[in-house]
C-alpha positions in Angstrom: 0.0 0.0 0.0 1.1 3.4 -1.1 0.1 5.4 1.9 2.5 4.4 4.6 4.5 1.8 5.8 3.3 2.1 9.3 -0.5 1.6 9.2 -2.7 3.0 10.2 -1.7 5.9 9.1 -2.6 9.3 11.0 -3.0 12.8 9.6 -3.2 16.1 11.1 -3.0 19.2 11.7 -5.4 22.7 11.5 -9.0 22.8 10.2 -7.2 26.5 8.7 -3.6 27.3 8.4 -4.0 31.0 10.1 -0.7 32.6 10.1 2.7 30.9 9.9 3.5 31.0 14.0 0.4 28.8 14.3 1.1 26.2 11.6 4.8 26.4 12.8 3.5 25.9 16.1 1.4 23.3 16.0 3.6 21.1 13.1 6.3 21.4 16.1 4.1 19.9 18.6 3.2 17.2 16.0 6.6 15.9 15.1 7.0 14.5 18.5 4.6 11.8 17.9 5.4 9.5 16.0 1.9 8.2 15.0 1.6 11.3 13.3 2.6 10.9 9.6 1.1 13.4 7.5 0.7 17.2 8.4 -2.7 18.8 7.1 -3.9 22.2 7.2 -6.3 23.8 5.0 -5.3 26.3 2.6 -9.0 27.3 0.9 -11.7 26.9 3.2 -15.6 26.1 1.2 -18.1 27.6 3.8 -21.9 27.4 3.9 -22.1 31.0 3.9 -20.5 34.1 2.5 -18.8 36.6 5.1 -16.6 33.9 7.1 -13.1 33.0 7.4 -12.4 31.1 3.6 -8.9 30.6 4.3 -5.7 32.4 3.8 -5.4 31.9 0.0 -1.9 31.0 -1.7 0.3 32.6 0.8 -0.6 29.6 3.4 0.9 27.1 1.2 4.3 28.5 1.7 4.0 28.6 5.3 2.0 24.9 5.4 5.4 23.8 2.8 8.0 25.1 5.4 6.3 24.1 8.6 6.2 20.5 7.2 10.1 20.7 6.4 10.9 21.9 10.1 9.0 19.4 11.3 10.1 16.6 8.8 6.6 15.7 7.8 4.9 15.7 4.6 2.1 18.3 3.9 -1.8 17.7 2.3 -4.2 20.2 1.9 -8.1 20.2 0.1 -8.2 21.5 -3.5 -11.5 22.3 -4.9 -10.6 24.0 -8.1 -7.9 23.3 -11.0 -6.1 26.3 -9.8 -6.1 25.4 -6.4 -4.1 22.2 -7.9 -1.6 24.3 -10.1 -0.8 26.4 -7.4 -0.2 23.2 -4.6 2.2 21.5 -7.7 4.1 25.0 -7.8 4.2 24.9 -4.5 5.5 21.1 -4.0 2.6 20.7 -1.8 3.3 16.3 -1.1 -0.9 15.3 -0.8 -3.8 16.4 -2.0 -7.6 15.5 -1.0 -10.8 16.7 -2.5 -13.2 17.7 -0.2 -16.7 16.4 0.1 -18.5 19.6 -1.4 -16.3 18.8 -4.3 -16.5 14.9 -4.9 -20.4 15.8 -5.6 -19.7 17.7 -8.5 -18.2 15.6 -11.4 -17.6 18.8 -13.6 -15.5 19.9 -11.1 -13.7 16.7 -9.9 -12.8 16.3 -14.1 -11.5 19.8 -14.0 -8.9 18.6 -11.3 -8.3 15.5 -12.9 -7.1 17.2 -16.2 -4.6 19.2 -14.5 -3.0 16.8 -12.6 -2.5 14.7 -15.6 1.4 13.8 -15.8 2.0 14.2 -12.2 2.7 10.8 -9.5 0.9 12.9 -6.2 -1.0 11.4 -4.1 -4.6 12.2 -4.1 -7.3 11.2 -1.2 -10.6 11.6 -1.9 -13.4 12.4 0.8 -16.7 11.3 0.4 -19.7 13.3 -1.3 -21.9 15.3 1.2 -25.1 13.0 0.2 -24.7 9.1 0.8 -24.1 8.2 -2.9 -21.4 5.0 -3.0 -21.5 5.7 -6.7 -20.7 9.2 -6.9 -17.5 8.4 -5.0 -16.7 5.8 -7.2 -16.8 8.0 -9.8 -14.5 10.8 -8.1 -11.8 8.2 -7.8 -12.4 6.6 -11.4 -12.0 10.1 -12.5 -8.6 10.8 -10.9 -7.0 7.3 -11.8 -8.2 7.5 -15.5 -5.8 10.4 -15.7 -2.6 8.5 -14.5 -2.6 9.0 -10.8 -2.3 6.0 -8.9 -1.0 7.0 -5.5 -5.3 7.2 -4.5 -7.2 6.8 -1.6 -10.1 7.5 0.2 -11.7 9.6 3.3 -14.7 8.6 5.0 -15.9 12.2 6.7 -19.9 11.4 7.2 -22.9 12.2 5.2 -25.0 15.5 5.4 -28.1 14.1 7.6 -31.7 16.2 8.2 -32.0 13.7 10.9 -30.9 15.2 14.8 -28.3 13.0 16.3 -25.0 13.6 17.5 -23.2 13.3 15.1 -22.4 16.6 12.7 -21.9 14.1 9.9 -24.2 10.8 10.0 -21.2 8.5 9.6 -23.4 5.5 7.9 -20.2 3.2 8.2 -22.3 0.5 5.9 -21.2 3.0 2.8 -17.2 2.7 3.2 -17.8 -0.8 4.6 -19.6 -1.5 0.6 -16.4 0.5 -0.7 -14.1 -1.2 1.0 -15.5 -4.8 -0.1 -15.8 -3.2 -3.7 -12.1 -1.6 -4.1 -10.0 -3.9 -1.3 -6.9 -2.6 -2.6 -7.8 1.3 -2.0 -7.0 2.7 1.5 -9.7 4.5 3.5 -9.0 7.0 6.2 -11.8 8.1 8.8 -12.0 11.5 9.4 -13.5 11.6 12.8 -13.5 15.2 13.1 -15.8 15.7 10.8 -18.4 12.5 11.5 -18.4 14.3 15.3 -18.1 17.8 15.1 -17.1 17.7 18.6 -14.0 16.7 20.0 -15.6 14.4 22.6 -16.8 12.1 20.0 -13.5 11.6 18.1 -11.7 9.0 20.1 -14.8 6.5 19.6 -15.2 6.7 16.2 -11.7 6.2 15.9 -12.0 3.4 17.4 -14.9 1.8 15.5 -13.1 3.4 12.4 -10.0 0.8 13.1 -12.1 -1.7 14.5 -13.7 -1.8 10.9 -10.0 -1.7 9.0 -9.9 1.4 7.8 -6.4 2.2 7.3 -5.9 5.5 9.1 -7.2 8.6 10.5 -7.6 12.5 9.7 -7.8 14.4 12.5 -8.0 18.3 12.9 -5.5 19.4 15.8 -4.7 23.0 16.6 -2.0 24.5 19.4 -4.9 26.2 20.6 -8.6 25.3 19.2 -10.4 28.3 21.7 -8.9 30.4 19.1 -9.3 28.4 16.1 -10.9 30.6 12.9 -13.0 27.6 11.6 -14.4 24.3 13.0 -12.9 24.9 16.8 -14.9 22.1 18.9 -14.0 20.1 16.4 -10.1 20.0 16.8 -8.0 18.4 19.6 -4.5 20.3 20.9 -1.8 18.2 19.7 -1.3 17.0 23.6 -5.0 16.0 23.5 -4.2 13.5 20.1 -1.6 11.8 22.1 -3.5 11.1 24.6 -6.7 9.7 22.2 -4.3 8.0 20.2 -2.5 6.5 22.8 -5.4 5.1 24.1 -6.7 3.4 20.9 -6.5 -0.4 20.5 -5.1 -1.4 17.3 -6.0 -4.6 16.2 -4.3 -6.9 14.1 -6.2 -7.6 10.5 -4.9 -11.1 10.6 -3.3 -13.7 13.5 -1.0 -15.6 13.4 -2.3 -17.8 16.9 -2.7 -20.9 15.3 -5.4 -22.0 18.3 -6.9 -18.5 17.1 -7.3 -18.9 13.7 -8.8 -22.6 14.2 -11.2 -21.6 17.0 -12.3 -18.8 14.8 -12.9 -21.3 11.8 -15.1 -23.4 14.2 -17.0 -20.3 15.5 -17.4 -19.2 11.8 -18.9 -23.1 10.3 -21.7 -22.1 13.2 -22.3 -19.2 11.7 -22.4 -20.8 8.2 -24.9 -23.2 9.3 -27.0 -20.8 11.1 -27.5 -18.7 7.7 -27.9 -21.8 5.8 -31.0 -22.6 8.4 -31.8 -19.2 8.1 -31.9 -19.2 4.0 -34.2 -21.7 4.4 -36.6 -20.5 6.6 -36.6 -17.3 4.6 -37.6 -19.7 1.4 -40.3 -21.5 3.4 -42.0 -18.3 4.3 -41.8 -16.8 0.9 -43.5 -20.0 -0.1 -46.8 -18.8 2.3 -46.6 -15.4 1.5 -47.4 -16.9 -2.4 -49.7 -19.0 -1.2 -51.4 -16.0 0.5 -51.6 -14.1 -2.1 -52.9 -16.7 -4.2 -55.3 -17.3 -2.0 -56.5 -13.1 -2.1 -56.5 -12.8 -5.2 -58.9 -15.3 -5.3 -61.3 -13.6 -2.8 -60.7 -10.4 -4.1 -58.7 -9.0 -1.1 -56.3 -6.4 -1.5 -52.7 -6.9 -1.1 -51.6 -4.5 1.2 -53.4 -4.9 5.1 -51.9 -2.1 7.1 -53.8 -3.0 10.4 -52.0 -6.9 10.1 -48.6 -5.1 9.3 -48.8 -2.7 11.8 -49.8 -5.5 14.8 -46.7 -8.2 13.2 -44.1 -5.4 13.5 -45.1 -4.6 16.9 -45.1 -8.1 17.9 -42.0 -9.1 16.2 -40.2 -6.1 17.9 -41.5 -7.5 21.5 -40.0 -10.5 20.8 -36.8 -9.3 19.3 -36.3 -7.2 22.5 -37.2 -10.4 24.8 -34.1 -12.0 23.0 -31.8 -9.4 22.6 -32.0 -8.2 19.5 -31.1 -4.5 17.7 -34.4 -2.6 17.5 -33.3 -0.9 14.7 -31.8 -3.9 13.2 -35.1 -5.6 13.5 -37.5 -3.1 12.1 -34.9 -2.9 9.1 -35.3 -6.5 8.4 -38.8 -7.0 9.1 -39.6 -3.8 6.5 -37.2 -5.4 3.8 -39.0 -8.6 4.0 -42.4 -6.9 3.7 -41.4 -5.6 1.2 -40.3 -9.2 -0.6 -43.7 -10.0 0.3 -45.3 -7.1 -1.3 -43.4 -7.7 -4.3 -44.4 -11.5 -4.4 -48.2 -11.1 -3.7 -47.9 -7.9 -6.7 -46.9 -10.9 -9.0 -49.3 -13.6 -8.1 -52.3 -11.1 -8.4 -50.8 -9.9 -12.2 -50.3 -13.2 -13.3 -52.5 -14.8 -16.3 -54.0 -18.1 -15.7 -52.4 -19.7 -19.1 -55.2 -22.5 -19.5 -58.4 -19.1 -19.0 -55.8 -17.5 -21.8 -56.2 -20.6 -24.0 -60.1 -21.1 -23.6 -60.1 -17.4 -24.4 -58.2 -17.5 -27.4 -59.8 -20.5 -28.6 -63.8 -18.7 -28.5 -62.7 -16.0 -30.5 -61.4 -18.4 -33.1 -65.0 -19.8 -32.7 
């Protein structure tokens, strides 16, 4: 893997570079950790709204570029426009990433692609804001078609209307899909943004390994009270140590031979089980024909919302008596209404081939 030798590989550094005392700063506290392997610090800042801090334009590459050097760590920063990626190149800026405002727009993620045709950089790509796998797929399709190969992505969380506490709904089923669908591209969790609070970030750092991901973007500044964007969101770099530090990092693989065997005995259970499941799921499909045979029949419409409503209430009771998800639960049960939606739909359009016949035969008559 391109990224780093040492996996999981951590980046950091500001939300903005401000001035160059605090990226100095801040790149110096940094160094001494030796987790830390890439310094970030954002150069052109996308905000919601006009009138805010939108970053310190081209000057901050210069001071992002020698703050890295003095602390002997390479430097990555967000482009969003070609320019932005002419003037990180003339800069020798060592990492890009495109931000999840951009990965959206496929005019735009072309636009970048084009000009960093004929360069080796690295490029990491963040998710888009709206919980499109394919969309993302696309961003990085874009980016290799043009020669770059040093790619990778960032899971940062998807824009949610839904209150919870995250700022970003992670949905870790999405990178989980991308993950089984690219297992050769690494993909970082930026917990900063899934929490938008600093008290959030070592947990999701921890699922976030717990899951392989390969590494972590996390926003630090020397002193966040003072941060110009995104301040609860960023650790000091004494507060990093401390999460990383107490991260567990798991091995992907063992090499415990009693491990891997009793592991291959729990996992033939859980083969079997799924087979049982299979065919129970098969057996009740076969009723749930037989049903709507039988209403089509009697004239009896498909959908019977009072029955539905009195199942799913019952099924969660039971669920809950053994332990079960909630959530999990009502997800299933909904997804294997709707199977049985679908079947009954097909049973009541079906054409009863020997009516067709007799049909077709009296108007021969």
């Amino acid at each position: 893997m391109w990224l780093t030798q040492d996996l999981p590989c951590v980046i950091s550094g500001p939300c903005s570079v401000e001035s160059p005392e605090q990226i100095r700063d801040t790149a110096k506290q940094l160094s001494q950790n030796s987790k830390v392997s890439i310094l970030r610090g954002g150069i052109w800042k996308p905000r919601t709204r006009p009138n805010s801090f939108e970053g310190v334009g081209e000057i901050g590459l210069k001071w992002l570029k020698q703050a890295g050097i003095e602390a002997g760590l390479p430097v990555a920063t967000e482009v969003a426009t070609s320019r932005h990626v002419e003037l990180c190149l003339k800069h020798n800026i060592d990492v890009l990433w495109i931000g999840a405002r951009t990965t959206v727009n496929p005019f735009s993620v072309q636009e970048i692609a084009e000009v960093l045709k004929g360069t080796d950089i690295p490029v990491l790509i963040k998710n888009p804001i709206n919980p499109d796998i394919n969309l993302w797929i696309g961003a990085i399709e874009r980016i290799n078609s043009v020669g770059i190969t040093k790619i990778g992505a960032i899971h940062r969380g998807f824009s949610s209307f839904d209150k919870t506490a995250y700022r970003n709904a992670p949905m870790w089923e999405i990178p989980i899909e991308l993950k089984m669908l690219c297992p050769e591209l690494p993909i970082l969790c930026d917990p900063s943004h899934i929490s938008g609070n600093r008290e959030l970030i070592k947990s999701i750092s921890q699922k976030a390994l717990d899951l392989e991901l390969d590494g972590l973007m996390i926003e630090t500044h020397f002193n966040p009270e003072i941060a110009m964007s995104d301040a609860k969101q960023q650790l000091t770099p004494h507060q990093l140590s401390i999460v990383l530090s107490q991260l567990t990092f798991r091995d992907k693989q063992s090499l415990n031979e009693n491990v891997v065997n009793r592991l291959e005995q729990l996992r033939q259970v859980i083969d079997e089980l799924d087979e049982d499941l299979l065919n129970k799921f098969a057996s009740r499909m076969s009723v749930i024909e037989k049903i709507g045979k039988y209403k089509k029949e009697n004239n009896i419409t498909i959908l019977q919302l009072d029955r539905w409503e009195q199942t799913l209430k019952n099924r969660l009771f039971i669920a809950e008596k053994a332990g079960l998800n909630a959530d999990f639960t009502k997800k299933l049960l909904e997804l294997v209404h709707q199977e049985s939606i679908r079947i009954q739909v097909e049973v009541m359009n079906e054409t009863n081939p020997k009516t067709a016949i007799k049909i077709s035969d009296k108007n021969f008559e």
